[in-house]
C-alpha positions in Angstrom: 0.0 0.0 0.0 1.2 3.6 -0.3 3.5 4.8 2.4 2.4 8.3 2.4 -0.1 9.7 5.2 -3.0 10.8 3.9 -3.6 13.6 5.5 -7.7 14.0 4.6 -10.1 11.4 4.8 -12.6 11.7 2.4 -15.6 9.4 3.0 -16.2 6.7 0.4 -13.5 8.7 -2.0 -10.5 5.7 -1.2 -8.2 8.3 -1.8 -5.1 5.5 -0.8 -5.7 3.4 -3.6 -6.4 6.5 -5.8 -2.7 7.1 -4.8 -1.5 3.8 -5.3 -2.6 3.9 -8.9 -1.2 7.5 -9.4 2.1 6.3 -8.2 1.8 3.3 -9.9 1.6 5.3 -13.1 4.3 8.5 -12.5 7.4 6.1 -12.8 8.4 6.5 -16.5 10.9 3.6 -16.4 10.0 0.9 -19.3 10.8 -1.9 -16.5 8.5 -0.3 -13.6 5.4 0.6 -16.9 5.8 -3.3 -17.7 5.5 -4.0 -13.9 2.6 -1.8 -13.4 1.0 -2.8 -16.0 0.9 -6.5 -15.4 0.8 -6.4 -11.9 -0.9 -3.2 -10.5 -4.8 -3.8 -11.1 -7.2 -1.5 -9.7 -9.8 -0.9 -12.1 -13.3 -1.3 -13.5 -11.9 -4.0 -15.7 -9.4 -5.7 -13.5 -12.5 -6.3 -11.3 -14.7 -7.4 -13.9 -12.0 -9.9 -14.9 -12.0 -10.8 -11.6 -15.3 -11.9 -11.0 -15.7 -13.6 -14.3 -12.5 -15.6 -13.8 -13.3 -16.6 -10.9 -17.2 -17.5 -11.1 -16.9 -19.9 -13.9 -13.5 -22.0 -13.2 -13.5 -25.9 -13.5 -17.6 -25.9 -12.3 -17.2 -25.5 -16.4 -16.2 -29.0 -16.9 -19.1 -30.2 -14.3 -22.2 -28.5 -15.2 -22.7 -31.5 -18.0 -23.1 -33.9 -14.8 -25.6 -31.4 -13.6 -27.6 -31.6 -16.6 -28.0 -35.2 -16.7 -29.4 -34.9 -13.0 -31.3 -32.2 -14.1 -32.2 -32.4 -17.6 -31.9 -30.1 -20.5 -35.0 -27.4 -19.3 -34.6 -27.2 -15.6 -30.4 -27.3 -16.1 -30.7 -24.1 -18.0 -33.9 -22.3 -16.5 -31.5 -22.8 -13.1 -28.4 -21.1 -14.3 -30.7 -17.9 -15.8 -32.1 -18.2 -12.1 -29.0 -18.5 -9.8 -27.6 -16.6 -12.2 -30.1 -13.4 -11.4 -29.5 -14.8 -7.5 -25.8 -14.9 -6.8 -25.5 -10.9 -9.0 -28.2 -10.0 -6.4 -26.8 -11.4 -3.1 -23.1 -10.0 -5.2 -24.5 -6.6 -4.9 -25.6 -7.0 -1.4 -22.1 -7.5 -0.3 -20.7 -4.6 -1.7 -23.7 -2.5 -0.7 -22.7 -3.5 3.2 -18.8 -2.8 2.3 -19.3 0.6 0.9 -21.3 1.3 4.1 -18.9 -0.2 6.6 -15.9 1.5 4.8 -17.6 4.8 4.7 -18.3 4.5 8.6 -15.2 3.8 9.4 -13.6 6.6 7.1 -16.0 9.4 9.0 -14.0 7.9 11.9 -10.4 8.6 10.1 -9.4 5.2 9.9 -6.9 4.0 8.0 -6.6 0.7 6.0 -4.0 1.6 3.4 -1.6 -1.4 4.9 -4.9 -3.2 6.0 -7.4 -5.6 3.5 -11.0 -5.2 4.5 -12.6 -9.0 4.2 -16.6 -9.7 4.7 -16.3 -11.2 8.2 -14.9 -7.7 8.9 -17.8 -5.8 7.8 -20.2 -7.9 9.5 -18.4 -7.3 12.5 -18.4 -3.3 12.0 -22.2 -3.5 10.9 -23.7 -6.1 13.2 -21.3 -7.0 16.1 -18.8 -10.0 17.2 -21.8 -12.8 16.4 -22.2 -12.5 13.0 -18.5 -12.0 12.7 -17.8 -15.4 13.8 -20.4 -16.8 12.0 -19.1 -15.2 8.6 -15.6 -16.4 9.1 -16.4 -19.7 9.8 -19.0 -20.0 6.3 -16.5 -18.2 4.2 -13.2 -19.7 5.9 -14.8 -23.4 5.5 -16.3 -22.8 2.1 -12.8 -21.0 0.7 -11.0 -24.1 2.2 -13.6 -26.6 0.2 -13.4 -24.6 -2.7 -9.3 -24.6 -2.6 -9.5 -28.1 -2.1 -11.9 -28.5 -5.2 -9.5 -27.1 -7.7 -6.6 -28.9 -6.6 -8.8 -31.7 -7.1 -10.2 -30.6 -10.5 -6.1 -30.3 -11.7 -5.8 -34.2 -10.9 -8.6 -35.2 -12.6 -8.0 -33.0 -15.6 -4.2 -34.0 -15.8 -5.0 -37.8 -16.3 -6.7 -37.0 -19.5 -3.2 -36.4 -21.0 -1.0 -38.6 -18.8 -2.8 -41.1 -17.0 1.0 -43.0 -16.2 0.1 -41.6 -12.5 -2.9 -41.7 -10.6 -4.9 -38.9 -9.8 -3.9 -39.1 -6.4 -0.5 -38.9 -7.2 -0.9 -35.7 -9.4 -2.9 -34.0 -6.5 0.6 -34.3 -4.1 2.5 -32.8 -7.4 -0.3 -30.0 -8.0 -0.5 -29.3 -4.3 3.3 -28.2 -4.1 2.8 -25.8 -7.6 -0.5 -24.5 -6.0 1.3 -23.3 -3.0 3.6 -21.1 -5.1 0.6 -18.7 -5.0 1.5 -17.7 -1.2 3.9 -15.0 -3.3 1.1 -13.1 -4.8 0.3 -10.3 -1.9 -3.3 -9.3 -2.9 -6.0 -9.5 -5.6 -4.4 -6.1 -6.5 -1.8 -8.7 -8.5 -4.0 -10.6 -10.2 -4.2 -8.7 -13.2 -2.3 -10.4 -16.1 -3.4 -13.5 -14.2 -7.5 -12.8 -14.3 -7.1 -12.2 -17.9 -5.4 -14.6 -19.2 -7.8 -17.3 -16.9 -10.7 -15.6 -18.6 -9.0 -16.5 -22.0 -8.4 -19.9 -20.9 -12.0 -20.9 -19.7 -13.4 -19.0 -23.2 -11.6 -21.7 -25.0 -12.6 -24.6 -23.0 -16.1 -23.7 -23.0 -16.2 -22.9 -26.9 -14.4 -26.2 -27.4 -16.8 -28.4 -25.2 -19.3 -26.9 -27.2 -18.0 -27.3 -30.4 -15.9 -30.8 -29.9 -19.9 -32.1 -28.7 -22.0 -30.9 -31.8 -19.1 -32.0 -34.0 -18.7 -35.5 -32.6 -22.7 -35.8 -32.9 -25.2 -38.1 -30.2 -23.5 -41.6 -29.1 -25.0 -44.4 -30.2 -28.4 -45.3 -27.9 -27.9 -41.4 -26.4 -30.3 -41.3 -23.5 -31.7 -38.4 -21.9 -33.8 -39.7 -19.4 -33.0 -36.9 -16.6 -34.2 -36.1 -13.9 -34.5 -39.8 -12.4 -34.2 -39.6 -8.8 -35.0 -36.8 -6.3 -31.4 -36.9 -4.9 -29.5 -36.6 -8.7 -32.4 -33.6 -8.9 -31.4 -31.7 -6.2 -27.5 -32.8 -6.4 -27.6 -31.0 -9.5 -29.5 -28.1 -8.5 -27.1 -27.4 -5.8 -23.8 -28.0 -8.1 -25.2 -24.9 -10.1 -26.0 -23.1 -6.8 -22.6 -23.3 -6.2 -21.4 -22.4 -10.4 -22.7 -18.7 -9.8 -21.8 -18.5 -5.6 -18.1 -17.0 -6.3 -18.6 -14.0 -4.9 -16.9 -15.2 -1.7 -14.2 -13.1 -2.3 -16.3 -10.1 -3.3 -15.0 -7.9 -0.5 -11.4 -8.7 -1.2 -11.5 -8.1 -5.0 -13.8 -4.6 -4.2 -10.9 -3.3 -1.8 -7.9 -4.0 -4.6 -10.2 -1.6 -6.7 -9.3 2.0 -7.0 -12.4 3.2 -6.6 -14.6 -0.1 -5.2 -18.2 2.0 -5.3 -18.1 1.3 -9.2 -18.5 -2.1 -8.4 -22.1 -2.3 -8.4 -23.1 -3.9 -11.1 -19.8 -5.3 -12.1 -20.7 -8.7 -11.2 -24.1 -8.9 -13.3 -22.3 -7.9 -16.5 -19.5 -10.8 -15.4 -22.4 -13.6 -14.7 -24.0 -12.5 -18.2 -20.5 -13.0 -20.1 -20.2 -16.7 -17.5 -23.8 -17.7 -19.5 -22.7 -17.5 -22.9 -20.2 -19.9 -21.8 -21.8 -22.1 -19.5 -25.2 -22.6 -21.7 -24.0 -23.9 -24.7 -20.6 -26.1 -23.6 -23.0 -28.0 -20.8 -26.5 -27.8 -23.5 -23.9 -29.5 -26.8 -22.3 -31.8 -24.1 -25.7 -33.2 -22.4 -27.2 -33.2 -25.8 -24.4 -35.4 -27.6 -23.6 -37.9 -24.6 -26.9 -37.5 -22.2 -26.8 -40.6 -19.7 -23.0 -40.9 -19.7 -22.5 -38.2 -17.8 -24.4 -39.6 -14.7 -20.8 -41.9 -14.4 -18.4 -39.5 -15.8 -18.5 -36.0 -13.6 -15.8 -34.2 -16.0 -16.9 -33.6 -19.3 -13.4 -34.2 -20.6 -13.7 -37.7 -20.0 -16.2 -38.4 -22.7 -14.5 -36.5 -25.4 -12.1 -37.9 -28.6 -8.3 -37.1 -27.6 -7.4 -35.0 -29.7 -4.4 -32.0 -29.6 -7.5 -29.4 -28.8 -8.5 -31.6 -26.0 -5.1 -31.5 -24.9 -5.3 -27.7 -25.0 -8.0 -27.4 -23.2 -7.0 -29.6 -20.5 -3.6 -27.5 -20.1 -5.2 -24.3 -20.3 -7.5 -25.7 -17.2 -4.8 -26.6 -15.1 -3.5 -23.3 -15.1 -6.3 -21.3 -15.0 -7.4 -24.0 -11.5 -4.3 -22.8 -10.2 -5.2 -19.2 -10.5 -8.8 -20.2 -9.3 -6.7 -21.5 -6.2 -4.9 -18.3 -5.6 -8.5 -16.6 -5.8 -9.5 -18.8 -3.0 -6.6 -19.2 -0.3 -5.8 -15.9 -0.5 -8.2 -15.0 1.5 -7.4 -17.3 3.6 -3.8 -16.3 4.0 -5.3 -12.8 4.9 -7.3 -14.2 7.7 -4.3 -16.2 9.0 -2.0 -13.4 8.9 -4.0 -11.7 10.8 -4.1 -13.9 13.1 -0.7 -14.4 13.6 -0.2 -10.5 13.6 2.0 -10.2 10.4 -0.9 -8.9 8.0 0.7 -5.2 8.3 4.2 -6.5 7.5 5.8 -5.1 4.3 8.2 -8.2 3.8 6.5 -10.0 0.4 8.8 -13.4 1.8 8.0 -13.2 5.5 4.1 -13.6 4.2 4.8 -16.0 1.9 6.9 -18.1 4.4 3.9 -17.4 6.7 1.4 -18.5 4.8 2.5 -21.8 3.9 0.8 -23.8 7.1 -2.7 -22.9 5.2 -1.8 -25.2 2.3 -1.1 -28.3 4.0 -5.0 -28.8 5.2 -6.0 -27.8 1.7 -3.3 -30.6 0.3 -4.4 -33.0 2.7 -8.4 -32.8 2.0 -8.0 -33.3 -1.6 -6.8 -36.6 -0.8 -8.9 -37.3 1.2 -12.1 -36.7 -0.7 -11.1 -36.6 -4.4 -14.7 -36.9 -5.7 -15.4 -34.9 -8.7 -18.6 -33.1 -8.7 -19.9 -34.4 -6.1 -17.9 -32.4 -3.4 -19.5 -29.9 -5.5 -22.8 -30.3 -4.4 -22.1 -30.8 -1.0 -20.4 -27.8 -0.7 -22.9 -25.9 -2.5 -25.6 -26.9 -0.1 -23.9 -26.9 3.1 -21.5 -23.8 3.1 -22.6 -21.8 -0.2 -26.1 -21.4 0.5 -24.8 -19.2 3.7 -22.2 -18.2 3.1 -22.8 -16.2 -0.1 -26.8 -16.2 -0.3 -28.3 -16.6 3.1 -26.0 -14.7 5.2 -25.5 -11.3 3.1 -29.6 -11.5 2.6 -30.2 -11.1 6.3 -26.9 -8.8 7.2 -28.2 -6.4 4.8 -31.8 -6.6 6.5 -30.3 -6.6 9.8 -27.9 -3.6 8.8 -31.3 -1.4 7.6 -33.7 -2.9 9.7 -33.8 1.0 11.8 -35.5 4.1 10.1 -32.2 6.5 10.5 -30.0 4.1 9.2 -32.6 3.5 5.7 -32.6 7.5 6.0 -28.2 7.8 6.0 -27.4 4.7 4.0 -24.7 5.4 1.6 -26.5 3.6 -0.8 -30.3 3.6 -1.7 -31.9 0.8 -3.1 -32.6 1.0 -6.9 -36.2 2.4 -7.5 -37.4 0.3 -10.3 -37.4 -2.5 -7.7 -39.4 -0.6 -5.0 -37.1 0.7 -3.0 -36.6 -0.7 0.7 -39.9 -3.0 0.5 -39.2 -4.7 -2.3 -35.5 -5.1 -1.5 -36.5 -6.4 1.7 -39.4 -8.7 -0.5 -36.7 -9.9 -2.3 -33.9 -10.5 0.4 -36.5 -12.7 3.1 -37.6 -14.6 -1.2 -33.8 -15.5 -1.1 -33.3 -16.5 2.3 -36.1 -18.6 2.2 -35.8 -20.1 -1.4 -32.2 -20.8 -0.7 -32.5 -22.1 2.8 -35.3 -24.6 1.9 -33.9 -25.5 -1.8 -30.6 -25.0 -1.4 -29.7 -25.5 2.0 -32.5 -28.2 2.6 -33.3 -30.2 -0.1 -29.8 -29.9 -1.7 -27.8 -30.6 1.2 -29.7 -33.9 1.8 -29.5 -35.0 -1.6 -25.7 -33.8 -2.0 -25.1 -35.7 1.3 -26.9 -38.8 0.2 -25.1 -38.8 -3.2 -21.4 -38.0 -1.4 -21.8 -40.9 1.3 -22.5 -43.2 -1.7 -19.1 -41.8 -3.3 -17.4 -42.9 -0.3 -19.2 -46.0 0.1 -18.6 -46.5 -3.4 -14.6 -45.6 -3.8 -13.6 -45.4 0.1 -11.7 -42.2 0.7 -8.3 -41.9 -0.1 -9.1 -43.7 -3.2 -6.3 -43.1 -5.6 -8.3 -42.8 -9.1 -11.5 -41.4 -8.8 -13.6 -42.8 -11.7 -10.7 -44.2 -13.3 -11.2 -47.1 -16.1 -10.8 -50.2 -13.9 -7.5 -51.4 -14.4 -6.2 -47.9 -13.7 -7.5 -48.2 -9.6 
């Protein structure tokens, strides 16, 4: 952060990062431009990169599986629908940060060397209850969703060299993945953001394409939805495709100015549609039933050297999707530990290497595909990212004075404060019953069966048979 004291605080201006992307800009050195320019992103875009990078991620290669659960109509009706959701409960979050950090601003604090996170704001807004409650949701759900893409690299990695297990490539990915206790704060993730963007287009355009090309299999069945658990497993796994605003707060505070982030993740979940409708629509549509038994898309497709593309441009876009989600992690445990302030980038590297070894650990120890998808979905997304934001905002609004000095009105086309609140106690509800309810009994049902069905530790997770 910028070493200067500022020596005005201007509510909800963020005149530190302002500074930090002036500065970032007045060194006229070719070296320091290339530096800034890959490293130092504070913008509308970097942001918007952000969020679409993040939100789509390898849930790319598993919304197929969901459609086989689902079936064709109610796998797309639920992605325009949690779509809408997650960019409502999205806005939510950074409604409640702009207020928090405009708050604490009137009261001249300072968090130039400091990274606001969301069990933070819940704490300023709502007191020390809802602060633990908010960092155990997001802490656990980060964790699962770590552990989920160093389990997505195994699985994807076999599809070129299956001379190792998968369990083998997770101890390999495990030690690259931890390389990403060097990158300070979403405020480096801009060459990194873009390029994962790039890399999950192509996927998603190649799915699409490789599927309609390589036509319906032989006896294609699309005889979905079957059971009330595969139902609601899938429902959940696309709960949890558009819940990636976990790190909302975190990506909003690396922005220069974070109260242009409103609608920033909308536009992002619109551009995550064009991609996710027609890769899991051709995929269902060509192989249907198949996917019930094979929860990564890849599986089913020819090899061929665009396969093989796709597969590497997946791994390292998962490892940038791994940053995304143990960074905040490594926040919260430096924190903790009392080095967060430090300007030493190795000291906080070193220092952040404990929160790997859980994540490394887990991965083994559940390496089911898809289905930890669900489970997570239903059990830590549905509150973490839905549910609790829904009520904090309510909560946060619930007086007359503070409707009447909120830094942020709600939009008028939707009614102002009755129909947000209308539409925050319909999420809570929906989510908690759907979501939370249904989903996490069928994702539980369907992940005991994985276990009973593999055992844990297994080292080749819907391997061909003489493979395990």
């Amino acid at each position: 952060m910028a070493s200067e004291k500022v020596e005005t605080v201007i509510a909800g201006n963020y005149l530190e990062m302002e500074r930090e992307g002036e500065e970032a800009n007045s060194n006229n050195s070719v070296r320091n431009k290339l530096a800034n320019f890959f490293w130092h992103g504070g913008s509308v875009y970097d942001a918007w990169f952000s969020c679409s990078s993040n939100q789509v991620a390898q849930v790319l290669l598993t919304l197929p599986y969901s459609f086989s659960q689902l079936g064709m109509m109610s796998g797309i009706i639920f992605q325009l629908f949690y779509g809408l959701m997650g960019s409502w409960t999205a806005y939510l979050i950074s409604v409640l940060y702009v207020e928090y950090r405009t708050r604490k601003e009137r009261e001249k604090v300072d968090f130039r060397n400091h990274v606001i996170q969301w069990f933070e704001v819940l704490d300023g807004l709502l007191g020390k209850h809802w602060r633990n409650i908010g960092l155990f949701f997001n802490c656990t759900f980060l964790l699962f969703g770590s552990v989920i893409q160093l389990i997505a690299c195994a699985s994807n990695i076999y599809y070129i060299n299956d001379n190792l297990d998968k369990r083998t490539w997770t101890y390999i990915f495990g030690a690259c993945c931890a390389t990403t206790v060097f990158i300070p704060s979403f405020h480096n993730y801009r060459i990194w953001s873009f390029v994962g963007l790039l890399m999950t287009t192509y996927t998603a355009w190649y799915l699409t394409i490789a599927s309609l090309l390589n036509g319906q299999v032989e006896e294609v069945k699309h005889s979905g939805p079957t059971t009330m658990v595969l139902y609601f497993t899938g429902a959940t796994n696309i709960l949890y495709t558009f819940g990636g605003h976990a790190v909302t707060v975190e990506i909003m505070h690396a922005m220069w100015k974070p109260k242009k982030f409103k609608l920033i993740y909308l536009i992002a979940t619109i551009y995550v549609l064009t991609l996710t409708l027609p890769s899991a629509s051709a995929v269902y549509w060509a192989f249907g039933d198949a996917l019930l038994t094979h929860s990564n898309a890849l599986a089913l497709l020819p090899k061929t050297r665009f396969r093989d593309a796709a597969v590497i441009l997946m791994l390292i876009h998962q490892f940038i999707t791994f940053g995304f989600a143990c960074t905040p992690l490594y926040f919260v445990w430096e924190k903790l530990i009392r080095i967060h302030d430090t300007k030493s980038l190795f000291k906080r590297a070193i220092a952040r290497l404990p929160v790997v070894i859980p994540i490394w650990f887990l991965a083994i120890v559940f390496p089911f595909f898809g289905p930890i998808n669900s489970s997570v979905g239903s059990l830590l997304v549905s509150f973490t990212v839905y549910i609790i934001p829904a009520l904090a905002h309510m909560l946060t609004f619930a007086s007359p004075s503070a409707r009447e000095n909120a830094v942020e009105q709600p939009p008028s086309f939707l009614g102002r404060w009755v129909g947000l609140y209308c539409t925050n106690i319909f999420v809570v509800a929906w989510v908690f019953i759907v979501g939370f309810g249904f989903g996490g009994w069928a994702s539980m049902v369907n992940f005991v069966h994985q276990i009973n069905t593999f055992g844990l530790f297994t080292k080749c997770y819907q391997c061909p048979s003489h493979k395990d």
